[in-house]
C-alpha positions as CSV (number, residue, x, y, z in Angstrom):
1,X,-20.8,-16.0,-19.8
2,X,-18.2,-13.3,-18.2
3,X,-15.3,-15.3,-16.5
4,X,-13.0,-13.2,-13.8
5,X,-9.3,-13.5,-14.1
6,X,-7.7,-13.4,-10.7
7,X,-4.1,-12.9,-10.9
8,X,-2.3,-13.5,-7.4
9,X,1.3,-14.0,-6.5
10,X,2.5,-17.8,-6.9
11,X,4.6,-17.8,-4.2
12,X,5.2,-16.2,-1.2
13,X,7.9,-16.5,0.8
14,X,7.7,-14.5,4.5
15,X,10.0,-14.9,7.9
16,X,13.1,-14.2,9.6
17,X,16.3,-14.5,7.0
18,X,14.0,-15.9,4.4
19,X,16.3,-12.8,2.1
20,X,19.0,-15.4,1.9
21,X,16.9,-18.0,-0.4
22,X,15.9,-15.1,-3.0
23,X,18.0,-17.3,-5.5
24,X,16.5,-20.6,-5.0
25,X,12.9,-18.9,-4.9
26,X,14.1,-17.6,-8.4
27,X,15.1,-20.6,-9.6
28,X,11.7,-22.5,-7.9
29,X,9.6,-19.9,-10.0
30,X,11.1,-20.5,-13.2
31,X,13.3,-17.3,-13.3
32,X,16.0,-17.2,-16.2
33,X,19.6,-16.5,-15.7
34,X,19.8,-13.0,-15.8
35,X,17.6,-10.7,-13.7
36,X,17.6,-6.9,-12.4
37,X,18.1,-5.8,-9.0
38,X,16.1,-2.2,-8.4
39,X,16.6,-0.8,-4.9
40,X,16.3,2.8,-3.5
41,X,20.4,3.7,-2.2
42,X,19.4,2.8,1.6
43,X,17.5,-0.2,0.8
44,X,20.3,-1.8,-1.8
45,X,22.8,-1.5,0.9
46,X,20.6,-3.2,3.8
47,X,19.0,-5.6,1.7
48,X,19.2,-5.6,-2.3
49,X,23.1,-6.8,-1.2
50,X,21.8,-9.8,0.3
51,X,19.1,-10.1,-2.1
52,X,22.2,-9.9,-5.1
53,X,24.6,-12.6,-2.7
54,X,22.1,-15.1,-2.5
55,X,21.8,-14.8,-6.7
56,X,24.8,-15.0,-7.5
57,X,25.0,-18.3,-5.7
58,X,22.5,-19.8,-7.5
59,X,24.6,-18.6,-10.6
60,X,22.1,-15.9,-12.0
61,X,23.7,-12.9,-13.7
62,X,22.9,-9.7,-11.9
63,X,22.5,-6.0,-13.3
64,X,21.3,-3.3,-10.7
65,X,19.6,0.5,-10.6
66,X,19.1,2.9,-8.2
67,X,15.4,4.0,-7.9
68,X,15.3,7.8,-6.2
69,X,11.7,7.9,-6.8
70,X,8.2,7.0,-7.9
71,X,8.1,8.7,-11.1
72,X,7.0,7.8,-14.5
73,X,11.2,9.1,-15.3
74,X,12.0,6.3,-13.1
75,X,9.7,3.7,-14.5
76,X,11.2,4.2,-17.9
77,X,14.5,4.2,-16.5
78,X,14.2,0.5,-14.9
79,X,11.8,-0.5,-18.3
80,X,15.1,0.7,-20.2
81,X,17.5,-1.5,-18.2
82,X,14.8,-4.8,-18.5
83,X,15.6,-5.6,-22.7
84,X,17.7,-8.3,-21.8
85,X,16.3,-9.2,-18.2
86,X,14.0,-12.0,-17.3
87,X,12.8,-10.1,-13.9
88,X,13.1,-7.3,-12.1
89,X,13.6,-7.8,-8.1
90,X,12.2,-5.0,-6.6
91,X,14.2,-4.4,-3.2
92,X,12.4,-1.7,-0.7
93,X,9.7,0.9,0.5
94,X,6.6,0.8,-1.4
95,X,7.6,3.0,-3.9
96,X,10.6,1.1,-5.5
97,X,7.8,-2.2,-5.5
98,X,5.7,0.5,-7.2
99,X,7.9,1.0,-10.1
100,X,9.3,-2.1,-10.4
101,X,5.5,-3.1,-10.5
102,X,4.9,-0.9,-13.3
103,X,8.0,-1.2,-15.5
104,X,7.5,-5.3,-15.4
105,X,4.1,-4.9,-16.7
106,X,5.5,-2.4,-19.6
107,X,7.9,-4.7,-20.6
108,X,5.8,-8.2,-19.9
109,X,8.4,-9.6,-18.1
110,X,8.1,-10.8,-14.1
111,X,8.4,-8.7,-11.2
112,X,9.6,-9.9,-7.4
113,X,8.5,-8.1,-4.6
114,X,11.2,-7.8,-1.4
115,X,10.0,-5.6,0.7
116,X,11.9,-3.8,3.6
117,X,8.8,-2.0,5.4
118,X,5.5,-2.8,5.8
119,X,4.0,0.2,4.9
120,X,1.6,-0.3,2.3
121,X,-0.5,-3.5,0.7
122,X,1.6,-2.4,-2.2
123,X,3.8,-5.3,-1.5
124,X,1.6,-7.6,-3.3
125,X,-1.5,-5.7,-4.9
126,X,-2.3,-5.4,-8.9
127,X,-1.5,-1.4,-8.7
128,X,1.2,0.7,-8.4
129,X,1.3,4.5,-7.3
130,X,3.3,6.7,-9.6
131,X,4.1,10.5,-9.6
132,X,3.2,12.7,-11.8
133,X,2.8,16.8,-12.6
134,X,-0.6,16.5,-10.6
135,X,0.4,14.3,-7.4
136,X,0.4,10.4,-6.8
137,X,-2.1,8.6,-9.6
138,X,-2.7,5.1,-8.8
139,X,-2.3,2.6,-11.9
140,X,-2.9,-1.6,-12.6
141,X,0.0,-3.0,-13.2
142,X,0.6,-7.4,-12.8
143,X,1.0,-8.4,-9.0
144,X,4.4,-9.2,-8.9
145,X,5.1,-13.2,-9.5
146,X,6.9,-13.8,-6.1
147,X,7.0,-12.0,-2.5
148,X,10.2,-12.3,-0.3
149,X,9.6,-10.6,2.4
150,X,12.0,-11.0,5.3
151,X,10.1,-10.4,8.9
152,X,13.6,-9.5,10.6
153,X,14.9,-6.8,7.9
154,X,11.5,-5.6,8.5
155,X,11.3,-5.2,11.8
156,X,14.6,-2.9,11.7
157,X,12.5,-0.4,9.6
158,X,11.5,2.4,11.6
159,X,8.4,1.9,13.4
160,X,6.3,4.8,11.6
161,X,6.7,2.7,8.8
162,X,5.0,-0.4,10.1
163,X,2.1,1.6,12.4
164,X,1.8,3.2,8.5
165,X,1.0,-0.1,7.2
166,X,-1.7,-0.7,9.9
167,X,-3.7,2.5,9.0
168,X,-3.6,1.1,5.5
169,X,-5.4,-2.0,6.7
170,X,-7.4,0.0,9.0
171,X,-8.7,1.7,6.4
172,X,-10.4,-1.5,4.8
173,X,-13.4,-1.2,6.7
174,X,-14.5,2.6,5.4
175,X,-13.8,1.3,1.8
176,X,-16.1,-1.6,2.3
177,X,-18.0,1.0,3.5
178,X,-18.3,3.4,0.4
179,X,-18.1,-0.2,-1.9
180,X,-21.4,-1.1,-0.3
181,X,-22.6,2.2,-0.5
182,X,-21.6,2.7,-4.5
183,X,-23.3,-1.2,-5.2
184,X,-26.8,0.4,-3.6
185,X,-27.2,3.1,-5.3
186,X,-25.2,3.1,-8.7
187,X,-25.7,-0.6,-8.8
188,X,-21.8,-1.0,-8.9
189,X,-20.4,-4.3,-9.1
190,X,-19.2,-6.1,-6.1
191,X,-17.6,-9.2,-5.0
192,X,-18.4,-10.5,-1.4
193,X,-15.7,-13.0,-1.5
194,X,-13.5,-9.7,-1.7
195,X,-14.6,-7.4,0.6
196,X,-14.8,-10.4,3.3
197,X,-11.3,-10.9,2.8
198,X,-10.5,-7.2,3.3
199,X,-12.6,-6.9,6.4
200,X,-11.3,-10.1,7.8
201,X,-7.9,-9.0,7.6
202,X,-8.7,-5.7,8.9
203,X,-10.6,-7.5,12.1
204,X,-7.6,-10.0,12.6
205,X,-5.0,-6.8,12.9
206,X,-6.9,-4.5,15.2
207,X,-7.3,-8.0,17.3
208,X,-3.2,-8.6,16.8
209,X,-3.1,-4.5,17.7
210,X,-1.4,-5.1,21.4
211,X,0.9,-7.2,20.0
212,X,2.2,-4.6,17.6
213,X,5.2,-3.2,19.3
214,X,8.8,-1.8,17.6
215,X,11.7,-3.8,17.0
216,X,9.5,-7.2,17.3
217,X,10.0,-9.9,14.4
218,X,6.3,-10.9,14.9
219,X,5.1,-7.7,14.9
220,X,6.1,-7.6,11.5
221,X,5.0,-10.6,10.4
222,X,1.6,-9.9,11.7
223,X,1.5,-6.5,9.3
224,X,2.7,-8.4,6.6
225,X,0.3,-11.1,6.5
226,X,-2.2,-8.4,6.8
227,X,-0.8,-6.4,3.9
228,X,-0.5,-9.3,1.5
229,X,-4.2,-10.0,2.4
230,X,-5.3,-7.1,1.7
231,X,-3.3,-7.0,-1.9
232,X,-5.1,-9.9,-2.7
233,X,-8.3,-8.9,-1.8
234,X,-7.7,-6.3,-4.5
235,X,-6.9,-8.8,-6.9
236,X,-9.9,-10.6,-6.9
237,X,-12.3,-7.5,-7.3
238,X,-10.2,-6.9,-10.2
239,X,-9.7,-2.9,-8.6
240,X,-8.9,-1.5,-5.2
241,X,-12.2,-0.5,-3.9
242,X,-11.9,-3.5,-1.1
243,X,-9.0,-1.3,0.1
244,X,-9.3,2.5,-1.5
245,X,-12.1,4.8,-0.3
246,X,-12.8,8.4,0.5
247,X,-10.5,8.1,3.0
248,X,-8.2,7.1,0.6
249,X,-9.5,9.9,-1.7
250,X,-8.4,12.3,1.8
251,X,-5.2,10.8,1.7
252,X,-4.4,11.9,-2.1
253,X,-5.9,15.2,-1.7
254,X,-3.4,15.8,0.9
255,X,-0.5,14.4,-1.6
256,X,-1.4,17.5,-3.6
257,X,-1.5,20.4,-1.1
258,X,0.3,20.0,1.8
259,X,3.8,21.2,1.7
260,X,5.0,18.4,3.4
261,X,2.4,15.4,4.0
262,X,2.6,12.3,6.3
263,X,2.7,8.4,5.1
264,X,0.3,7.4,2.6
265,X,-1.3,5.0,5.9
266,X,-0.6,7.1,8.1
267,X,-3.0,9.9,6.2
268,X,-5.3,7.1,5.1
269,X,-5.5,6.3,9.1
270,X,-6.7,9.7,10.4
271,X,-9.1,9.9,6.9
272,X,-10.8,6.6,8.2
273,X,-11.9,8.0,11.5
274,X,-13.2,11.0,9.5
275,X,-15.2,8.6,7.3
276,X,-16.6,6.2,9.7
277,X,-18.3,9.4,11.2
278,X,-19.4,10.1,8.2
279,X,-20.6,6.5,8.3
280,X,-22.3,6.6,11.5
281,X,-20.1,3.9,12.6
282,X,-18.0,3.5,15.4
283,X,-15.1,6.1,14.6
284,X,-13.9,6.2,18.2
285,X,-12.8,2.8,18.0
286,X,-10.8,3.1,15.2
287,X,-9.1,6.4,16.4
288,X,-8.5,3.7,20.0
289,X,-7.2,1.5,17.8
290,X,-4.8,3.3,15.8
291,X,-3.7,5.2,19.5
292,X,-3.0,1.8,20.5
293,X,-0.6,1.1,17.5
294,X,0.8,4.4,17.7
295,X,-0.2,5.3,14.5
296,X,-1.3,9.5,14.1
297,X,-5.1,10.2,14.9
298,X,-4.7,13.9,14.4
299,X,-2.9,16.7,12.4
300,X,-0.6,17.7,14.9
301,X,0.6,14.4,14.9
302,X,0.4,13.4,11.0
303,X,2.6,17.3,10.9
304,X,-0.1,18.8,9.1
305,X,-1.7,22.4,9.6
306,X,-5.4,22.0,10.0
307,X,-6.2,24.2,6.8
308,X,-4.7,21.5,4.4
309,X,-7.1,18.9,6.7
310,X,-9.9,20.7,6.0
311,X,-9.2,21.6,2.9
312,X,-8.4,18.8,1.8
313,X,-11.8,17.4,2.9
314,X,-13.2,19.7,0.8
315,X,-11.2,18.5,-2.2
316,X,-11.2,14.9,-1.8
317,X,-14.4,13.7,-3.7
318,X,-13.1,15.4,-6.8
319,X,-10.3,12.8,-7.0
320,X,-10.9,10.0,-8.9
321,X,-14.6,11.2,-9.5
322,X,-15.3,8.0,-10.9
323,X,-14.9,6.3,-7.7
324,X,-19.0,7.0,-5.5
325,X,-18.1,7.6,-1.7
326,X,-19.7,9.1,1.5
327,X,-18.5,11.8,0.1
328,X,-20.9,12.0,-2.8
329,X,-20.6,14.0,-6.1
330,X,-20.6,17.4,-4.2
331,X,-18.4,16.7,-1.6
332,X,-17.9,18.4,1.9
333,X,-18.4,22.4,2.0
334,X,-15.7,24.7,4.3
335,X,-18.3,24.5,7.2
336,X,-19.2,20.9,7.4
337,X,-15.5,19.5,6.7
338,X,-14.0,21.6,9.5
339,X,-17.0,20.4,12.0
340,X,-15.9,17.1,10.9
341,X,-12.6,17.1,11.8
342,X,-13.3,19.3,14.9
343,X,-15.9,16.5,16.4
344,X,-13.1,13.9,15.6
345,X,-10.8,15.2,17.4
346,X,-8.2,15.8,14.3
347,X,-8.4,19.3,14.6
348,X,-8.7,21.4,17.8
């Protein structure tokens, strides 16, 4: 008989201040004496300080590293620092969780997530997305052992960030979606106790989505919970199709030709009203909903020319090919991806 292996977080740790216990959480989840610190330079100054106060009090020694960005360079560079280290905190945006992620599971030691956004289910989810020579790749990695995430810190983030996360979420219910579609036809496995967490969580935010407004402390607890959900979600399926779909797929395309893209969310947003079309489902409600959060519905708004949209569309079921979407093995010609986006309203 085949046994799954979930793998979840053993403790998480959420609310206002909550930054200040990181060294008694440590200590609660068995954490050794000495530990690494890996923040980007704005985040170590807002909260990886705190994060290394609160340590030292508990009497752990502390060494630190800058992370500049999600690259394989800087995965090796915080593996290289992690010999002597039981842990590796890591203190930030989804990408320094990314590559703190990553470099835990290359060296098998434990890895803390302490977020300062919401902007991804990255925060607590069994993958990590790292750069390389052809865009973003997304790889498993552990979850991290712990999540400290501190609602008021994260509320201070700038609100993009946060309406970011929320297209992430959003985003569930096309993945479903394409998971469903992939389990009818190439008989692909699928776990209903997954993809109803995923939906639920998605549901429960577009019901929270009035409440989502800047500068609130429960705004940001409600993405939060939402974004841990989701990571979960992805931990029981074992992979991220409860929360990575062709609008994901949209999203990566995008990574790789526009000169400057938007938020991963924030793309994966705008892809999921695309999608649902696609879907024959209701995409005007999730384009409502997202206007309601304030999160981008269009290009103009994400800051991208239409060509890379459509383009892009075009693209997208060549990434990851493994992966069966709406999108199909063929994909979207010229035509019938600008139509799309037209009759969506993401391009005029």
């Amino acid at each position: 008989m085949d046994f799954n292996r979930v793998k979840l977080p053993r403790e998480i740790h959420s609310g206002p201040g909550v930054i200040k216990e990181t060294g008694s959480i440590c200590k609660d989840l068995k954490i050794k004496s000495k530990v690494l610190v890996a923040g980007g330079p704005h985040t170590m100054k807002i909260a990886g300080e705190k994060v290394i106060d609160s340590l030292h009090e508990c009497e752990f020694d502390v060494e630190t590293i800058i992370i500049d960005k999600p690259s394989l360079d800087a995965v090796s560079q915080v593996q290289n620092c992690m010999s002597d280290v039981n842990a590796v905190l890591g203190v930030g945006g989804g990408k320094v969780i990314d590559v703190a992620k990553m470099a835990s599971t290359k060296s098998g030691k434990h890895c803390i997530s302490i977020p300062t956004a919401a902007s991804h289910d990255g925060i607590s989810s069994p993958r990590a997305s790292i750069k390389n020579h052809e865009g973003s790749v997304s790889l498993a990695v552990e979850p991290p052992v712990g999540v400290i995430a501190d609602t008021q810190i994260i509320s201070q983030a700038p609100f993009r960030l946060l309406a970011s996360g929320c297209g992430d979420i959003i985003s569930n219910y096309t993945a479903i979606l394409d998971w469903k579609l992939a389990h009818r036809l190439l008989n692909e496995d699928f776990s209903d106790s997954s993809a109803a967490l995923s939906l639920i969580t998605a549901e429960m935010l577009i019901k929270s989505a009035d409440d989502i407004k800047e500068g609130l402390i429960e705004s940001a607890a409600i993405v939060v919970k939402a974004l841990i959900s989701s990571g979960m979600a992805i931990s029981i399926a074992g992979n991220s199709r409860p929360a990575s779909g062709a609008e994901h797929k949209f999203s990566h395309a995008l990574d790789i030709l526009a000169p400057k893209p938007a938020l991963h969310g924030e793309q994966c947003g705008v892809g999921t009203i695309m999608m649902m079309y696609l879907h024959g489902g209701d995409w005007k409600f999730i384009r409502e909903t997202l206007k309601t959060i304030k999160a981008p519905i269009n290009a103009s708004q994400l800051g991208i020319d239409p060509e890379y949209i459509v383009e892009a569309l075009t693209k997208a079921h060549t990434i990851r090919k493994e992966r069966y979407t709406i999108l199909g093995d063929r994909g979207l010609t010229e035509e019938a991806a600008e139509k799309l986006a037209r009759k969506t309203g993401v391009i005029d």
